[in-house]
C-alpha angles and dihedrals in degrees: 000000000000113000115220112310104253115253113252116199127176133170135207111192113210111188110298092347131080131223113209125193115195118177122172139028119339098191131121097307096054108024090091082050092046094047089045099060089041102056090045082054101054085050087075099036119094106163118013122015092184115188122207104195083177093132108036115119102179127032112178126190092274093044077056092042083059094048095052094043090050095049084052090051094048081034082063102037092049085248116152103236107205136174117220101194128325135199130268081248101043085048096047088056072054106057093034099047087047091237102122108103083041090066109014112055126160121320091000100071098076123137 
């Protein structure tokens, strides 16, 4: 038996915009990791903090906890929360939390 797969994040800064990366499971376990990298990366970001959720494969309720707690902070700081491209999974706690049109709007709700 396979134990959690490990959560990959990576970041690419473009001007006054950052890029994240995030790949895994975002549950209980990694959720504190997750919100840690997040939030050091909107200390940098000025514009644009673009998530790309592409390769999550798991996003439990505090992996959504982290999310809502993140667009209120960009929300605060005048920051554009996007979201590049996100996973059947991550797409489905969306829709069934109700939570879709709140954090994919427009354009930004590609994958």
């Amino acid at each position: 038996m396979q134990g959690p797969e490990p959560l990959e994040l990576s970041v690419d800064h473009v001007g006054a915009s950052t890029v994240v990366g995030v790949a895994g499971e975002i549950d209980l376990a990694t959720a504190p990791q997750f919100e840690a990298f997040l939030r050091d990366q909107l200390a940098h970001t000025h514009a644009v903090f673009m998530l790309d959720l592409s390769g999550v494969n798991y996003l439990g309720s505090a992996g959504l906890d982290v999310l809502l707690r993140v667009r209120a902070e960009c929300d605060r700081r005048g920051v554009d929360l996007v979201f590049g491209e996100c996973s059947f999974i991550v797409r489905r706690v969306f829709e069934v939390s109700g939570l879709t049109g709140y954090f994919l709007r427009g354009e930004s709700a590609t994958g």
